[in-house]
C-alpha positions, 0 to 999 in steps of 0.5 A, spaced: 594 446 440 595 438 441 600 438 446 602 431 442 601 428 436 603 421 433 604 419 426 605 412 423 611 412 429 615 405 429 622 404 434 625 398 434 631 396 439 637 392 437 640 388 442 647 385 439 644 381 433 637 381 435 632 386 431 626 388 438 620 391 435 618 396 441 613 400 437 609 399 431 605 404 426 602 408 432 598 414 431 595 418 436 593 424 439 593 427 445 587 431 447 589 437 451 587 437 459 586 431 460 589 425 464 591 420 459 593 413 460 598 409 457 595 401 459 598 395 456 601 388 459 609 389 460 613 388 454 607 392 450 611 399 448 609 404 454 616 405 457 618 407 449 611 411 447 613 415 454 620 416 452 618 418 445 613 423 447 618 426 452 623 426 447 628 422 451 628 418 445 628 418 437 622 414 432 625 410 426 620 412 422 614 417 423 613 424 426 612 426 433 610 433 434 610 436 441 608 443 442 606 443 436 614 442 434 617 437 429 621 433 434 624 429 429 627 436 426 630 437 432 637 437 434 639 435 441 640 442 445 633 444 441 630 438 444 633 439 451 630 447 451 624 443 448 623 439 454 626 444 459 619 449 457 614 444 455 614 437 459 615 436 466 617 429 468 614 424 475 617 419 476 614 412 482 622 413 485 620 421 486 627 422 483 629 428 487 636 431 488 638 429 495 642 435 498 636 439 496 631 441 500 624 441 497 624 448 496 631 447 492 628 442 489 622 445 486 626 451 484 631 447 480 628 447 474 627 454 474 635 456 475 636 452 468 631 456 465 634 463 468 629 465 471 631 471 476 630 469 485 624 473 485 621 470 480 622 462 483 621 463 490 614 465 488 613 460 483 616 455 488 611 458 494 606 459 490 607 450 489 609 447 495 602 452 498 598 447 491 601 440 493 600 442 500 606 442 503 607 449 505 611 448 512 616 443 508 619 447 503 626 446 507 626 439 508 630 434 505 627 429 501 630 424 507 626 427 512 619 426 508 615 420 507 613 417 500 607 421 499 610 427 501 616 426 496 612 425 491 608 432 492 614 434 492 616 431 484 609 433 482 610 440 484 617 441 480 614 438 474 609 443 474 615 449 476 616 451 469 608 451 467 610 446 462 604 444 457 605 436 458 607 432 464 609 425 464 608 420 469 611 413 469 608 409 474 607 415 480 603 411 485 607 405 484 611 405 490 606 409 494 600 405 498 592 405 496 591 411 500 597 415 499 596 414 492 589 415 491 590 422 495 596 423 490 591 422 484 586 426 487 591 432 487 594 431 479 588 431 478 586 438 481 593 441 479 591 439 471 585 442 472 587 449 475 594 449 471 590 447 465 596 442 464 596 435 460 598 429 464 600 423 460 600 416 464 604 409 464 601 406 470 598 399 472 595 403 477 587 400 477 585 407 480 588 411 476 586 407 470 578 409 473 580 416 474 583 416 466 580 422 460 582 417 455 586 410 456 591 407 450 590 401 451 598 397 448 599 390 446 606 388 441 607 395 440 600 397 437 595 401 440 589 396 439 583 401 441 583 407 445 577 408 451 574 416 452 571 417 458 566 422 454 564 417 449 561 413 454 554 414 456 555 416 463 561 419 462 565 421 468 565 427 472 574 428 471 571 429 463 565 434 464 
């Protein structure tokens, strides 16, 4: 199953008597387990496809299917169910609760899911051990460095063993280093999780280290680049 497919989906934003185009006709599918990168200057429309595909927004026009599920069908308690099982979210401003220690923050989606105690210390263990941060799951997110919190973000996107994550922008605040590590451990987590990560960045690293890039601009997908179709390939898409 496709974790996402577009259709002919256009979004326009009405700002007092000025009708903007965000995004026009854009079809696409998202191949499953890979890294997908939303590329394009500012303006282009990726914020608005993220969105689209995360089902924080709705399309004028076209059809969106994530999950393989209709999301223009959907009511707004059936897309928030949608994206509590199926999506996991990371942000580049990490996004976490505060009061909450790591630990309480990875676990967080699994008590609005209604998963038992048992079963989310587990889960949340068995992440913290994957993001390398097993003896900080009682920190705050005040008490851990950016990359650190970010690990932390990456975790709780995958509590919920989601099929599609989405990521706006999430070496954006951290430095080269840092964010090369941080890469280097999607990518491994979207092998081991068999989970799609789908990507707004500017991020030349990230760009490199791309399955497929969609490239934006005014709304359209111009052309879309697959590390697989080229002749060397990359080792990512092997």
């Amino acid at each position: 199953m496709l974790p996402v497919v577009l259709r002919q989906v256009s979004r326009t934003y009405h700002l007092d008597d000025v009708e903007v185009p965000a995004l026009r006709a854009v079809t696409l599918d998202v191949r499953p387990q890979r890294f997908t990168v939303i590329s394009g200057p500012s303006g282009s429309g990726k914020t608005t496809l993220l969105n689209l595909v995360g089902c924080i927004d709705r399309p004028d026009s076209g059809e969106i299917l994530v999950a393989g599920e209709p999301v223009q069908q959907l009511d707004d308690d059936a897309l928030s169910d949608l994206r509590a099982r199926r999506i996991g979210f990371v942000f580049q401003s990490f996004n976490l609760l505060p009061v909450l220690t790591a630990a309480e923050n990875v676990e967080y989606p699994l008590q609005l899911l209604g998963h038992g105690a048992a079963r989310r210390r587990e889960r949340v263990r068995e992440l913290l051990d994957a993001v390398g941060l097993p003896a900080h799951g009682g920190h705050r997110p005040g008490q851990l460095s950016g990359g650190q919190r970010q690990r932390v973000a990456i975790a709780r996107a995958l509590a919920a063993a989601p099929l599609l994550v989405l990521a706006d922008e999430p070496t954006a605040n951290l430095d080269s280093a840092t964010g090369a590590a941080i890469i280097a451990l999607m990518r491994r987590l979207q092998r081991e999780q068999g989970v799609s990560f789908v990507f707004c960045s500017h991020d030349p690293q990230l760009q490199a280290e791309a399955d497929d890039t969609v490239h934006l601009h005014d709304g359209r997908i111009t052309h879309i680049t697959r590390a697989d179709e080229r002749p060397e390939g990359r080792r990512a898409a092997q």
